[in-house]
Structure formats: structure tokens, C-alpha cells
C-alpha positions in Angstrom: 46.5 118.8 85.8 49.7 120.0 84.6 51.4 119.8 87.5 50.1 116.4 88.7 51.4 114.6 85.6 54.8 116.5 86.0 55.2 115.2 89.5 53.9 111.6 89.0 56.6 111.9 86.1 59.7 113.4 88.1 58.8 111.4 91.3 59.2 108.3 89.1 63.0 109.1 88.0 63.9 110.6 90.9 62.8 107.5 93.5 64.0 104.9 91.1 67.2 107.3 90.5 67.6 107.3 94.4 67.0 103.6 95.1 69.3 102.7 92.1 71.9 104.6 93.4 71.5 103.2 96.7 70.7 99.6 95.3 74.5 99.3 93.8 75.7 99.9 96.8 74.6 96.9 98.2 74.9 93.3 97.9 71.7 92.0 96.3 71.2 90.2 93.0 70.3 92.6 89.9 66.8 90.9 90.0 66.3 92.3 93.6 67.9 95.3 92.7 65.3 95.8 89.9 62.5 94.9 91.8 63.0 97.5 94.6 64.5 100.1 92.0 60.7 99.6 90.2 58.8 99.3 93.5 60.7 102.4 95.0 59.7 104.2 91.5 56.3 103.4 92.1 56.0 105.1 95.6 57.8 107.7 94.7 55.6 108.5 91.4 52.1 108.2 93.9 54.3 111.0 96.3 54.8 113.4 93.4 51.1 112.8 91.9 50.3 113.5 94.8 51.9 116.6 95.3 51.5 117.9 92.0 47.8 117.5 93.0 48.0 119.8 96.0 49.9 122.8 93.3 47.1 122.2 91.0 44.8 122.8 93.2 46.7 125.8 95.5 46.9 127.0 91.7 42.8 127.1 91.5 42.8 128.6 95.1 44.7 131.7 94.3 43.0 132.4 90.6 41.0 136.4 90.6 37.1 135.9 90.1 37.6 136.8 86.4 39.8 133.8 85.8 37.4 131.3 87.7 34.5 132.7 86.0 36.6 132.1 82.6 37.3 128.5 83.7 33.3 128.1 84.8 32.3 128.8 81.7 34.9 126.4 79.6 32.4 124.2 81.0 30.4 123.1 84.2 31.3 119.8 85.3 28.4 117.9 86.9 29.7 115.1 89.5 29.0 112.1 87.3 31.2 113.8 84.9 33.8 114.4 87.5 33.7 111.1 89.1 33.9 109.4 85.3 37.0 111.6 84.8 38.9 110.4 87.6 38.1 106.6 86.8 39.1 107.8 83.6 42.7 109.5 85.3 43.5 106.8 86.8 42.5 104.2 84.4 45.3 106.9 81.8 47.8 106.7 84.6 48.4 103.0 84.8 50.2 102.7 81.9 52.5 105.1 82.8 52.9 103.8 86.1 53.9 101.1 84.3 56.1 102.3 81.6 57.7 104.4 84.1 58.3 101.1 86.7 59.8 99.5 83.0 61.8 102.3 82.6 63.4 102.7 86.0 64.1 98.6 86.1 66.2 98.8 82.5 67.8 102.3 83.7 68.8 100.8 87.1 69.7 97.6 85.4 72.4 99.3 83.3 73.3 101.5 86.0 74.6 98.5 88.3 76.1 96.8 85.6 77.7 100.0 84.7 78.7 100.9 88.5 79.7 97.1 89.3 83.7 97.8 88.0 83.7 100.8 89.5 82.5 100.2 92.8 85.0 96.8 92.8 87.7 99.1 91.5 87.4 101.8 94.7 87.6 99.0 97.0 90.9 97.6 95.7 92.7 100.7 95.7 91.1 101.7 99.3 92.3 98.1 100.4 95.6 98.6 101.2 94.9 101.9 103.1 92.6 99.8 105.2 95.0 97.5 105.5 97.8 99.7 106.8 95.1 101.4 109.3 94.7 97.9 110.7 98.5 97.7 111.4 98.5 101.0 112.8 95.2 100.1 115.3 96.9 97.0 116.2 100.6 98.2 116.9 98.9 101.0 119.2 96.9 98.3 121.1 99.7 96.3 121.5 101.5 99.3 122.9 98.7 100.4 125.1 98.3 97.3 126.6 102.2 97.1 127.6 102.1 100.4 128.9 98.5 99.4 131.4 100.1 95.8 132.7 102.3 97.1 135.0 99.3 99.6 136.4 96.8 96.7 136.5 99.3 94.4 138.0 99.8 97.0 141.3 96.1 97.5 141.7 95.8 93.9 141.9 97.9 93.6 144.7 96.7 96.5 146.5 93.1 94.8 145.8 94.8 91.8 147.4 96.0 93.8 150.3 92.5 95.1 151.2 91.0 91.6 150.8 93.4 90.1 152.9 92.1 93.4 155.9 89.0 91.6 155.7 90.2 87.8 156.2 88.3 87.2 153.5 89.4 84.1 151.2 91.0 84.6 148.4 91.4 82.5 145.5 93.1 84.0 142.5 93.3 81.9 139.1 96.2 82.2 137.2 
């Protein structure tokens, strides 16, 4: 059980980590970022229970016969008791769905108000290296494009030649 509680726990931070990160990133409001931050938490936590469910249980596969008569002993479990203990699991692990959720939308909160300068301070300096790379691009299209015109301009006319084999009419707009 160890294990499930340590995933539903770490899948939590990480997913809502994760979707903060990529959340500031974007454009959306804080109270869209904090609502996919916390539903992104949420998935994530139900992953890692999950998964901390399979080790538990690969964990009771590989105990020796001494160690699963040990844990028989502790106490036979009948299936009422078992089914009443996971309704009591999962009744346990609502509120720490929730206080995890709560967790990751204040964490992610600060996070993109702490990100926010930043992120608007990297594109100002990048700015005038974009800028320059634009001049560059254009300059070299402008160039290109002087150096193709008189190439395009002779296969015209030899396009005009071979229409004019096949007394064709030809119209050419200007």
C-alpha cells in the first residue's frame, strides 16, 4: 500500500509540475492555467496510484512462502472485509485528491506569476535577433529573386516559341 500512496503522491507534483511548466508557456488566463494545472494533477495522480498498485502487488508476487504465510496470519481478510476496505481507500483518497489538486493550482499559480517577467523578459532580448534574421531572410529573397528574373524571363519566350510551333493562340497578360 506503500507504494500506491507514494505514486498517487508523486504523480500529483509531477503532472501538475509538467502542465504548469507547460501552462506558462502559453497564452491562457491564470484561471485556465489553474484549472488544467489541477485537472492535469488529477490524471496524473490516478496514473501513479495506479502504478504504485501494480509494485504493490508484483511486491506480493515475488514474497518466499514464509513471508506470505507471515502476512496470512497478520490476518485473513474475508471479501466483505476487503471490499469495505476499498470503499474505505477510496473514500481516504478523495481528500487527498483534493488537497493535492489545491496544492498544484496555488503552486502553479505562483509559478506563472513568478515565470510571467521572465518569460516577457527572453522575448525582448531575443526581439532584435529575430528582427535582424528577418532582414537577413528578406535581403536574400530580394536577391534571389533578381538573380531568377532574367532565367524565368528566357523560358517564357522559349515557352512562347513552342506555342507559337503549334499555332496555338496565345494571349499573355501583362
Amino acid at each position: 500500500m506503500r507504494k500506491l500512496w507514494k505514486g498517487l503522491l508523486l504523480g500529483a507534483a509531477v503532472g501538475g509540475a509538467v502542465k504548469a511548466v507547460q501552462e506558462v508557456q502559453g497564452e491562457g488566463t491564470i484561471d485556465d492555467v489553474m484549472a488544467s494545472v489541477g485537472k492535469a494533477a488529477g490524471q496524473a495522480a490516478a496514473a501513479g496510484a495506479v502504478i504504485g498498485f501494480l509494485l504493490d502487488r508484483r511486491d506480493r508476487r515475488k514474497m518466499t512462502k514464509l513471508q506470505r504465510a507471515k502476512a496470512a496470519a497478520k490476518g485473513k481478510m474475508q471479501i466483505g472485509t476487503m471490499v469495505a476496505g476499498a470503499g474505505a481507500l477510496a473514500d481516504a483518497a478523495m481528500p487527498a485528491l483534493h488537497a493535492a489538486a489545491d496544492m498544484a493550482k496555488d503552486r502553479s499559480a505562483s509559478i506563472a506569476t513568478a515565470a510571467k517577467p521572465k518569460i516577457e523578459a527572453a522575448a525582448e532580448a531575443a526581439r532584435p535577433h529575430v528582427e535582424h534574421a528577418t532582414d537577413l531572410a528578406k535581403a536574400r529573397a530580394i536577391k534571389a529573386a533578381e538573380r531568377a528574373k532574367p532565367h524565368l524571363e528566357a523560358m517564357g519566350e522559349a515557352a512562347k516559341a513552342k506555342l507559337a510551333e503549334y499555332d496555338l493562340p496565345v494571349v499573355v497578360a501583362v
